[in-house]
C-alpha positions as CSV (number, residue, x, y, z in Angstrom):
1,X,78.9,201.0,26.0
2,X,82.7,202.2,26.4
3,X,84.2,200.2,29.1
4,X,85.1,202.4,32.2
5,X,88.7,204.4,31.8
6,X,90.6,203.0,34.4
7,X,94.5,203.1,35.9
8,X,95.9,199.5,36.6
9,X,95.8,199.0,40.4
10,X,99.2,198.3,42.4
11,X,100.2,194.9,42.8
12,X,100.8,196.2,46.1
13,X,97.2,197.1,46.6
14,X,96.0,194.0,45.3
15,X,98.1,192.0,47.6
16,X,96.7,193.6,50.7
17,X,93.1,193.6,49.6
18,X,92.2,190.6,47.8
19,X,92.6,186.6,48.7
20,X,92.9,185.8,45.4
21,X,95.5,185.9,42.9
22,X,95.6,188.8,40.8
23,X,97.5,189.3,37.3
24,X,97.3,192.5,34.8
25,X,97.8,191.2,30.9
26,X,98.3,193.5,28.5
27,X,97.0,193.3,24.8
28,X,99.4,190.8,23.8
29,X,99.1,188.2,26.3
30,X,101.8,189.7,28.3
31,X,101.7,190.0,31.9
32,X,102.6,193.4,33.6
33,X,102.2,192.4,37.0
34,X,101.1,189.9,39.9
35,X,100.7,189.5,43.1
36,X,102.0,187.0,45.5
37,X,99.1,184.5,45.7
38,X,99.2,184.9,42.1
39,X,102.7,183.3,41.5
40,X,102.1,181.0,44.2
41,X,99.1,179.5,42.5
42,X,101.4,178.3,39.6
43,X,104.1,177.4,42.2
44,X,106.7,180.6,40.7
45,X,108.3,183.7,41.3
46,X,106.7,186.7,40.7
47,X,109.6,187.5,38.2
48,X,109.5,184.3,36.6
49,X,106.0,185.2,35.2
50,X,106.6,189.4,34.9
51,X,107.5,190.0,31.1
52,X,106.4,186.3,30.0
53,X,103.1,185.9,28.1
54,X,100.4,184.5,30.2
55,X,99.6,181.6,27.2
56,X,102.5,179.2,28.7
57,X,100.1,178.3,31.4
58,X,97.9,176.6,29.2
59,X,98.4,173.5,27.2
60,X,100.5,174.1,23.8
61,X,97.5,173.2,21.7
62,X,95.2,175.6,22.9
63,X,97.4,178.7,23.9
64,X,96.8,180.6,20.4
65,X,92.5,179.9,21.3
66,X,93.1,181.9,24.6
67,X,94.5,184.8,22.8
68,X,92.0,185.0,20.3
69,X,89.8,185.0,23.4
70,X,91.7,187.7,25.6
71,X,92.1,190.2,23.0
72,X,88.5,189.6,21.7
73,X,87.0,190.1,25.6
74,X,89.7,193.6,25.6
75,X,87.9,194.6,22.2
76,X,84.7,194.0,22.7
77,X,84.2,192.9,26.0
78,X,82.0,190.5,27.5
79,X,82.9,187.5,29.5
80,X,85.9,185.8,30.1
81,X,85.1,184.3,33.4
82,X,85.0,180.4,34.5
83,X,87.1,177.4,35.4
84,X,90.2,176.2,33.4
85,X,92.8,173.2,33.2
86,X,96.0,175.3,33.2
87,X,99.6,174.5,34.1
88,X,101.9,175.2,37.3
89,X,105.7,175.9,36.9
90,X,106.0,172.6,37.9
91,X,104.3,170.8,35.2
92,X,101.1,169.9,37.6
93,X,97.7,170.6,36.0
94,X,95.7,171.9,38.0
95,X,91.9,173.9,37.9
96,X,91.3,177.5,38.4
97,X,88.4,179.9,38.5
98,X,88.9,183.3,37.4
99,X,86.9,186.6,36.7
100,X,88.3,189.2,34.1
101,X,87.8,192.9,34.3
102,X,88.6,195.2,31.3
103,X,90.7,197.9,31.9
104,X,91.6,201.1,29.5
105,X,94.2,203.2,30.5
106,X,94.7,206.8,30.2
107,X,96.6,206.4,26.8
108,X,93.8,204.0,25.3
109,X,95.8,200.6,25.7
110,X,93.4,197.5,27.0
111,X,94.4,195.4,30.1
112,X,93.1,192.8,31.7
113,X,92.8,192.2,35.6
114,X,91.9,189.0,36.2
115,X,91.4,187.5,39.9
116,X,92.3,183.7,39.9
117,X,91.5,181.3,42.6
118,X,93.0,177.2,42.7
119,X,89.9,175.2,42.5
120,X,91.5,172.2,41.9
121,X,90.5,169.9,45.2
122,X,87.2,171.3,44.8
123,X,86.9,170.4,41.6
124,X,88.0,167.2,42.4
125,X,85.7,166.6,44.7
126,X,82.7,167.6,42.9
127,X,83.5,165.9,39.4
128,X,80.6,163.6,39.8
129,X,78.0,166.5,39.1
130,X,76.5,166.2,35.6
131,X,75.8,169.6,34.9
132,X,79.0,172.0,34.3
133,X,77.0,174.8,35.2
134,X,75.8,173.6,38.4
135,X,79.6,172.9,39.5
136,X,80.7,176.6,38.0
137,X,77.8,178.2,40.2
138,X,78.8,175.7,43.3
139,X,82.4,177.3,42.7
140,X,81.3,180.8,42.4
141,X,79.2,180.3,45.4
142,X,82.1,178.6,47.2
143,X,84.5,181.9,47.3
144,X,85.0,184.0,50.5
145,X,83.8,187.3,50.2
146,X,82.8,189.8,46.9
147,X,85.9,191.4,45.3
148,X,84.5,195.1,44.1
149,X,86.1,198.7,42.8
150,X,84.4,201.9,43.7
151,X,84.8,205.7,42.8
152,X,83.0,209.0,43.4
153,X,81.1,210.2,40.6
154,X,80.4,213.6,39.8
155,X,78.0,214.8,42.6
156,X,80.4,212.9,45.4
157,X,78.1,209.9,45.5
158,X,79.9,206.3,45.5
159,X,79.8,204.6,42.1
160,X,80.8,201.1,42.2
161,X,82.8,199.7,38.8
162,X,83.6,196.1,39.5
163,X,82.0,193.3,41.5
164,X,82.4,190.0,41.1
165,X,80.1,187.3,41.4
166,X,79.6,186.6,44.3
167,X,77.3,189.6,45.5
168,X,74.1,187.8,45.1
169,X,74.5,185.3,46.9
170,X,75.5,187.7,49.9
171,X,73.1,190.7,49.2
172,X,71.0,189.3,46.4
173,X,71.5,191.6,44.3
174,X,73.5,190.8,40.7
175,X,76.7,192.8,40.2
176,X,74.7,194.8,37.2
177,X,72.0,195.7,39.4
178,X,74.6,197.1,42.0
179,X,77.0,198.9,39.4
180,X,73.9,200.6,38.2
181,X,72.9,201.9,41.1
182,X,75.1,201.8,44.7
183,X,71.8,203.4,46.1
184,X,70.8,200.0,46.0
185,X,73.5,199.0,48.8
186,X,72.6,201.9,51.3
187,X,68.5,201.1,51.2
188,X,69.5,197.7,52.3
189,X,71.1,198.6,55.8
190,X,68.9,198.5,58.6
191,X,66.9,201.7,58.2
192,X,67.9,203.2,62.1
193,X,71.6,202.9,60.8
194,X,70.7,204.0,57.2
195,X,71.8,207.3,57.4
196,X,74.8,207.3,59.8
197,X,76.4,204.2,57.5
198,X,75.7,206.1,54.4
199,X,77.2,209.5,56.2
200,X,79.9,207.3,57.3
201,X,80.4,206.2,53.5
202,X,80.2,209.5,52.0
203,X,82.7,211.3,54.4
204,X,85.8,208.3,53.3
205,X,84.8,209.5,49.7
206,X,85.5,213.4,50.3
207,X,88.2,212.8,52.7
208,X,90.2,209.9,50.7
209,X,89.9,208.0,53.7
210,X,89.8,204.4,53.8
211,X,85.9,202.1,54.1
212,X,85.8,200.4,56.8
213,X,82.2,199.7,58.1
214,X,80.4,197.1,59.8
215,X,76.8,197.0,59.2
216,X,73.7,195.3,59.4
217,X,71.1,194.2,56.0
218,X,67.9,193.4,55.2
219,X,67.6,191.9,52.3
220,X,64.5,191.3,50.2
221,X,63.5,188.2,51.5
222,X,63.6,189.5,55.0
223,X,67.0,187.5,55.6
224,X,69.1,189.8,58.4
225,X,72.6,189.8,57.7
226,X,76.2,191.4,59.0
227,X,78.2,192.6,56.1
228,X,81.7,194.0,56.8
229,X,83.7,196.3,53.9
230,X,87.3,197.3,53.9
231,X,88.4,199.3,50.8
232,X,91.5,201.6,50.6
233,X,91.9,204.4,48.2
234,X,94.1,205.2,45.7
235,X,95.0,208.6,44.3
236,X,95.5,208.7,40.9
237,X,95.6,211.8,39.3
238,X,92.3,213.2,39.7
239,X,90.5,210.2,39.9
240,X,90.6,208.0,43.5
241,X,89.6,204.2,43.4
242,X,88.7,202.2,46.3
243,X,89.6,198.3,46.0
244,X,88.3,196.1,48.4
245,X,86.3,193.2,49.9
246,X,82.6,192.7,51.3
247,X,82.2,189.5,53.5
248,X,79.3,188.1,55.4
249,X,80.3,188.1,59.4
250,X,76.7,187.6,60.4
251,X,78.0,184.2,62.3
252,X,80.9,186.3,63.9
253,X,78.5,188.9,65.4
254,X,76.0,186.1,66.5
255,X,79.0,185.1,68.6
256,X,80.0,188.2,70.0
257,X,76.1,189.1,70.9
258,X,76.4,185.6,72.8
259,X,79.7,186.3,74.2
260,X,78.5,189.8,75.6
261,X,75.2,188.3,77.1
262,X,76.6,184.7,78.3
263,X,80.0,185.5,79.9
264,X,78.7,183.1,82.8
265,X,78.3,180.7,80.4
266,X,81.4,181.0,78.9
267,X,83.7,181.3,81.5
268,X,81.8,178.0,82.6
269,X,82.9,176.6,79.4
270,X,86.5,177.9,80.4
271,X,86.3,175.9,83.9
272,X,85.0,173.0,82.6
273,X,86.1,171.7,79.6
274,X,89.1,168.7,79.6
275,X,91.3,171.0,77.5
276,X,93.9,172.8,79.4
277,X,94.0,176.7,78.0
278,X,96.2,179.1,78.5
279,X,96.2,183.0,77.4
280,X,99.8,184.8,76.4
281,X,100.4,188.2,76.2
282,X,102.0,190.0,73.6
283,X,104.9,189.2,75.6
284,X,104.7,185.6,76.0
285,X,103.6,186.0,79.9
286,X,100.7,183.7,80.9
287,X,97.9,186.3,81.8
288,X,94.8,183.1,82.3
289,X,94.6,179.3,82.7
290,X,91.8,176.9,83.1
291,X,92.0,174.4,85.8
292,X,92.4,171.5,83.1
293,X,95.6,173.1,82.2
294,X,96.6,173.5,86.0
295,X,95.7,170.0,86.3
296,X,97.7,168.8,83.5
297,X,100.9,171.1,84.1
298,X,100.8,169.8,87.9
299,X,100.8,174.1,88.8
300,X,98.6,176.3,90.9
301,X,97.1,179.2,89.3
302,X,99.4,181.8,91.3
303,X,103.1,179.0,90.1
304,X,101.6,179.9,86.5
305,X,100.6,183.1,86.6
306,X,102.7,185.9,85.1
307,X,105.4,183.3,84.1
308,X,107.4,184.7,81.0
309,X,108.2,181.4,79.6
310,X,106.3,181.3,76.1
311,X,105.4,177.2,76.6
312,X,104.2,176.1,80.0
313,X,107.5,173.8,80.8
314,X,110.9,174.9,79.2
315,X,112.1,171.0,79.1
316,X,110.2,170.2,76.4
317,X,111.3,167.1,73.8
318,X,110.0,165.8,70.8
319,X,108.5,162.7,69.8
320,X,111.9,161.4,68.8
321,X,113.3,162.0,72.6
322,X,115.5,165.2,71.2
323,X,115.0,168.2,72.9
324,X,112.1,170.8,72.0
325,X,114.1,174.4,70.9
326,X,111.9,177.3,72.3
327,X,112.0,179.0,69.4
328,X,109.9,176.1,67.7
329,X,107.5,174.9,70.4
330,X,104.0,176.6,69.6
331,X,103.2,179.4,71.4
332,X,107.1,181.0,70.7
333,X,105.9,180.5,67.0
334,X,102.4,181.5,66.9
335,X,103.6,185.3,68.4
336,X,106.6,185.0,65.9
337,X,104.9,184.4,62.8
338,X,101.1,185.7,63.5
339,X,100.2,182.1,62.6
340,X,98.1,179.2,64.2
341,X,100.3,176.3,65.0
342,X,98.1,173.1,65.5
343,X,98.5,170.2,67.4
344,X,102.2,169.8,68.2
345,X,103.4,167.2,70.1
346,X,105.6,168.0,73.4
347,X,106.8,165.9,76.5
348,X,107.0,167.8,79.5
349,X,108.2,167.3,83.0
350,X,105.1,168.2,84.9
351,X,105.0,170.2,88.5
352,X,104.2,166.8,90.2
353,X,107.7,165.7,88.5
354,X,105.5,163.3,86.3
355,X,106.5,162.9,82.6
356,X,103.4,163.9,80.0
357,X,103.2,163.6,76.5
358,X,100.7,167.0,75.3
359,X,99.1,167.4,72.4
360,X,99.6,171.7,72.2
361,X,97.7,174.4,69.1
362,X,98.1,178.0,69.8
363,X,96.2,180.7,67.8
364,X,97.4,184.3,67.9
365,X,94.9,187.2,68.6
366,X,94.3,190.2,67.2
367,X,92.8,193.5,68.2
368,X,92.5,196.0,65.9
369,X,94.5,194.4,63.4
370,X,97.5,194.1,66.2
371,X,99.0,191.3,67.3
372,X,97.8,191.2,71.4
373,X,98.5,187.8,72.6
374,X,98.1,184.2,71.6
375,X,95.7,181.4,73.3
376,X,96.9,177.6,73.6
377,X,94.8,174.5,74.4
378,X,96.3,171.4,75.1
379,X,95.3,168.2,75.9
380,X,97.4,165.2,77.8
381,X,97.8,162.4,75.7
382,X,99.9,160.6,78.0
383,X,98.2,157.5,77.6
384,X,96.8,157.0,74.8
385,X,100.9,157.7,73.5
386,X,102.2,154.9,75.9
387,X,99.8,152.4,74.8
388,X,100.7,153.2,70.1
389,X,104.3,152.6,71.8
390,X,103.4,149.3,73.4
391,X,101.1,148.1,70.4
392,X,104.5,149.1,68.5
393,X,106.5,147.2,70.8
394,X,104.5,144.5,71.0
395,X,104.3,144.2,67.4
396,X,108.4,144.5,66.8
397,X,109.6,142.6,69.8
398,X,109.7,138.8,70.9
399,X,107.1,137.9,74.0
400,X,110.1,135.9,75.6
401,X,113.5,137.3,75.3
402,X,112.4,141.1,74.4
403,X,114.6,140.4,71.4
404,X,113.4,141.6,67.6
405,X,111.0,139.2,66.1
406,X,111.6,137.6,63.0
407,X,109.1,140.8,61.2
408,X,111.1,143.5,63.0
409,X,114.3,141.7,61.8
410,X,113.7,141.0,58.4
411,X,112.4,144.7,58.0
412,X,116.1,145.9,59.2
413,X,117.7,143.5,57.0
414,X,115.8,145.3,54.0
415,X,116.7,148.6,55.2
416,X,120.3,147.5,55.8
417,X,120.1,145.9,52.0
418,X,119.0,148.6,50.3
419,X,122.1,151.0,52.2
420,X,124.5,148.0,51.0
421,X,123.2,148.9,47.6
422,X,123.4,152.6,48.0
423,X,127.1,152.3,49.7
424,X,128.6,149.3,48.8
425,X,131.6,150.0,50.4
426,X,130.5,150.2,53.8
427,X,130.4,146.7,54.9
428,X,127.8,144.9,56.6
429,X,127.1,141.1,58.1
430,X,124.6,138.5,58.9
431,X,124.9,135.7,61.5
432,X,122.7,132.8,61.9
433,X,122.6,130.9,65.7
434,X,121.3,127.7,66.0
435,X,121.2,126.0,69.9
436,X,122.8,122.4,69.3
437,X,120.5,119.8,70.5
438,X,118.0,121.9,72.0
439,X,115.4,119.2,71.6
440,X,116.9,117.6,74.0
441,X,116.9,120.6,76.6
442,X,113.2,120.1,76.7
443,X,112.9,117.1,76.7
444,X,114.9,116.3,80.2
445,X,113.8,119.6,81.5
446,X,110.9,120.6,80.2
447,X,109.4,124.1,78.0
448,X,109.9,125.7,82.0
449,X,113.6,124.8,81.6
450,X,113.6,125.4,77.5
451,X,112.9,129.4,78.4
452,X,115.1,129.7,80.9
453,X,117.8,128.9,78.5
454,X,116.5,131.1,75.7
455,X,116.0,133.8,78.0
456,X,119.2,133.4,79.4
457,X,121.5,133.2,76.4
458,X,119.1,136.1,74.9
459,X,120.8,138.8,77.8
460,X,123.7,136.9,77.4
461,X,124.4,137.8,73.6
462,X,123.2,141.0,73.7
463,X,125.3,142.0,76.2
464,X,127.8,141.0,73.2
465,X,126.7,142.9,70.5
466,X,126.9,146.2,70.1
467,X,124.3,149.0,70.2
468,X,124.1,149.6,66.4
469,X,123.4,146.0,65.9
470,X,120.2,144.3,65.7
471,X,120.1,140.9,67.7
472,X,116.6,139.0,66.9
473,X,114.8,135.9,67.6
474,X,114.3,134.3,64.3
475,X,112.3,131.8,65.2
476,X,112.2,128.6,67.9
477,X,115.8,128.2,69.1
478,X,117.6,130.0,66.2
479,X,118.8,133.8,66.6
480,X,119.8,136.0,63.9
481,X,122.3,139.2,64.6
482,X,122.2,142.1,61.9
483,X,125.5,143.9,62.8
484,X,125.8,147.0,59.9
485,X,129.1,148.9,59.4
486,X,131.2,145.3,60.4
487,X,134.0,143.9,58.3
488,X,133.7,140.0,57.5
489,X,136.5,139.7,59.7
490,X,135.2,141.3,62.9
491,X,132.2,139.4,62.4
492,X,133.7,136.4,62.7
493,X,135.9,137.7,66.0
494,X,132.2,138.3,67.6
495,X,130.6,135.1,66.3
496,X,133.3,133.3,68.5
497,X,132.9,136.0,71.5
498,X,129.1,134.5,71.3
499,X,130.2,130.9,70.7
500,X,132.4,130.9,73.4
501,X,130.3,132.8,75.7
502,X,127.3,130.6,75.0
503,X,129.4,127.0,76.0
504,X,131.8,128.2,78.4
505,X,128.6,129.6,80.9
506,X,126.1,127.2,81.4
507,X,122.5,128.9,82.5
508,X,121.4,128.3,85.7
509,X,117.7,126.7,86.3
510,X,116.5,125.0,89.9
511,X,119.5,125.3,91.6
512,X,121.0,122.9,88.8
513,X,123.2,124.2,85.5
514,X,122.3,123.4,82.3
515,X,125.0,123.3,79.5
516,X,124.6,124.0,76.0
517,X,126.5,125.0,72.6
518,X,125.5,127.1,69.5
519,X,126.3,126.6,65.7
520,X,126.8,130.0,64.0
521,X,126.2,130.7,60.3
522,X,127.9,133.6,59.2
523,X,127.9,135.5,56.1
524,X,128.4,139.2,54.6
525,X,125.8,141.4,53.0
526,X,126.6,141.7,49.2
527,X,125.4,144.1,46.4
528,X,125.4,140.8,44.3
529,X,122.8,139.8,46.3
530,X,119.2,139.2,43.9
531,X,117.5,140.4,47.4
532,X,118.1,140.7,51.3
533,X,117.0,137.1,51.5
534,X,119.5,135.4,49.9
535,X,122.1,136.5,52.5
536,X,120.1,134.7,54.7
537,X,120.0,132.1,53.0
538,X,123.7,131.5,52.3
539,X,123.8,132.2,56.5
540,X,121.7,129.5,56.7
541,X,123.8,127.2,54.1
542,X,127.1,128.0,56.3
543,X,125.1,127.2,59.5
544,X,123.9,124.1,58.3
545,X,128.4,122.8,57.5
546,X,128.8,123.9,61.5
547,X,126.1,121.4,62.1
548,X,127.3,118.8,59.8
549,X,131.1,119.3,61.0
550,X,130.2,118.7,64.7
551,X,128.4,121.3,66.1
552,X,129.4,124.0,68.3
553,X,131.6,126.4,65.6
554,X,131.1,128.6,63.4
555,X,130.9,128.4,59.2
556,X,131.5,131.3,56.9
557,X,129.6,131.6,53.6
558,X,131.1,132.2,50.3
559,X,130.9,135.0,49.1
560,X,127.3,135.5,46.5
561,X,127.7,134.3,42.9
562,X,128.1,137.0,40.3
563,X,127.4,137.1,36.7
């Protein structure tokens, strides 16, 4: 049988009616035209493909198999439908599943449309199967809605020309038996809305109009289902085609038949659940909210109502502390872009002039295929926020002095050693400070008098140091200082600020002083350096000289051996 004579649909129209990506190929492997979701599936430009033959997205050693194949399914038709390995722009390999459709145009030449769809997670995810063809029908099976073409024949009766696979498991019927016959459609419809759908149908034919019906199915098994169809025409000559989609929204109208009949039950729903929600208007102005949200906002319903502020509180920061710009906190976005925006963290300054951390989505809604509004749940997570910062501190800080622990430290020192690597002329500086004698502090006074001292000198040096530096406890009664972006020479200058501040100020404990000195260690960072460790450790050599020449100075390392 001569395949159907058809015109090659707009990329335009294939954009706005299909999911999936769509490419024509002409006889030679060349492609004419794609669509968006098209080039996006191999991670291009639409004109990085146009012109190019559709071969470079398979591996080199098959490319001149796939031809053979193409121009055999354009000369003799068949099947050229199923899941291949091919090739993003980007080099990535990655699966698809396509159906082909052979198209002649007016002048005789062979295309082919072929509808694409990136499989590869799912493919991934089902690898164990044993049985290709059960994955390939779990694939099939797995794709939203039934892509078809349909024409008026002759007598003005709808004639459908494509359909991919899909439509039995939605109608159970096979695409043959539907292309055959599109009578076959119309006696499944629920028989009081037989004749108004099909009258419905009939009148978008003879009027050019687009197909746009909801309606409801029996199928053979007695299974009741809602089907919706959307089509567009497109003139051509004296032929029009209609390109569209069938979908199953049987679970969509379930809801709205228990939306209509339980509005009591939803709008208890509304009251009651933890989530504060809130409804926008087109124009960002709050036209609803739950008491949850009044609750977590810290509002009444009549402070909230009618507000024209997009987000509930126009403070808003980040996690970082920076502030929140409006035209990026979720609502502002989902009415910009038509978009869902899910969970985005804010902290807001609540009614009750308490400080909340919210977790915030927003979902825009439509109404006959207008943007109306958007609706935003949120949830305070206030708490459960404060205590990951506490488990962070806790896990970062000394329990004493609330100085850097030795893990916190050493993970700066890395950071700060790889930059010296990166920037070697930006200099950088490690100190080591060993408490002379502090065995000796607790033994005449005791672990009680030990702390105080720690804790003392602890404020006491960082009250030295400078923001950007990183003063730790490194362990017992030795303290490290990390200071980045510090010459060798001011280094030094603040190793004796430290020194002289540590033995000229004794610490207070039980209305008695206790006096004490430090020997400092201090060396710079070095690109020489095998690893951030060995600064340390030539810290720890210098410290070790302070000790030896007397205690209570300060020893500079040499500088790392090279070569």
């Amino acid at each position: 049988m001569a395949p159907p004579r058809l015109q090659v649909p707009q990329p335009a129209e294939l954009v706005r009616q299909s999911p999936f990506g769509i490419a024509v190929i002409d006889w030679d492997g060349v492609y004419e035209s794609v669509n968006e979701s098209y080039s996006r599936i191999y991670g291009c430009a639409q004109d990085d493909l146009l012109g190019r033959n559709f071969q470079q997205v398979f591996a080199a050693g098959r490319r001149a198999e796939i031809l053979r194949l193409h121009q055999d399914f354009l000369r003799s038709g068949g099947s050229l439908n199923g899941l291949w390995e091919v090739q993003r722009h980007d080099g990535r390999v990655i699966s698809v599943i396509s159906e082909s459709m052979r198209l002649e145009l007016a002048n005789g030449e062979l295309h082919r449309l072929v509808y694409v769809v990136d499989v590869t997670e799912l493919q991934r995810a089902r690898s164990a199967l044993e049985q290709r063809e059960a994955l390939l029908r779990d694939l099939t099976l797995s794709m939203p809605g039934v892509v078809f073409r349909m024409e008026r024949d002759s007598h003005g009766h709808p004639r459908f020309t494509y359909c991919s696979a899909r439509i039995e498991a939605l109608l159970n019927l096979t695409a043959d038996e539907l292309l055959g016959d599109a009578q076959r459609l119309i006696d499944l419809v629920v028989p009081a809305e037989r004749s108004n759908q099909k009258a419905q149908l009939l009148r978008c034919l003879q009027q050019q109009l687009p197909w746009q019906q909801e309606f409801q199915v029996v199928l053979a098994d007695g299974t009741q289902r809602w089907i919706s169809a959307h089509a567009d025409p497109r003139v051509d000559h004296d032929r029009v085609v209609w390109t569209g989609v069938m979908t199953d929204i049987s679970s969509r109208r379930r809801m709205e038949d228990v939306l209509r009949t339980s509005e009591e039950t939803f709008r208890t729903l509304f009251e009651t659940v933890p989530q504060g929600i809130l409804y926008h208007d087109r124009d960002g102005r709050i036209t609803s909210a739950n008491p949850a949200a009044l609750r977590i906002l810290g509002l009444s319903f009549a402070q909230i109502l009618g507000r024209s502020r997009i987000d509930p509180i126009t403070e808003a920061t980040q996690e970082d502390g920076s502030p929140f710009p409006l035209e990026a906190q979720p609502a502002r976005r989902a009415l910009a872009t038509g978009s869902p925006v899910h969970e985005v963290v804010m902290g807001v300054r609540t009614g009750r002039g308490r400080d909340a951390w919210i977790r915030v989505s927003a979902v825009p809604m439509t109404r006959h295929g207008q943007l109306a509004g958007v609706y935003t749940s949120f949830e305070d997570i206030t708490r459960s926020l404060e205590l990951a910062q506490e488990l962070r501190r806790q896990a970062t800080t000394d329990h004493l002095t609330g100085l850097a622990n030795r893990r916190a430290f050493l993970a700066r020192l890395e950071e700060e050693f790889e930059r010296c690597h990166r920037h070697p002329e930006i200099p950088a500086a490690v100190m080591l400070i060993d408490l002379d004698l502090f065995k000796q502090v607790n033994d005449h006074w005791g672990h009680a008098g030990g702390d105080a001292v720690l804790l003392g000198l602890s404020a006491r040096m960082a009250q030295q140091v400078r923001r950007l530096d990183l003063l730790g406890r490194y362990g017992g009664e030795e303290f490290a200082a990390l200071l980045p972006n510090t010459p060798l020479h001011d280094a030094l200058q603040l190793a004796e600020r430290l020194r002289a501040a540590i033995a000229q100020d004794p610490v207070p404990y039980r209305n008695e002083e206790i006096r004490i000195t430090a020997s400092i260690g201090l060396a710079a960072l070095d690109p020489a350096d095998p690893d951030a460790y060995a600064v340390l450790a030539r810290a720890d050599a210098a410290l070790y000289v302070a000790k030896e020449l007397g205690r209570n100075r300060i020893s500079v390392a040499d500088a790392a051996p090279t070569g």
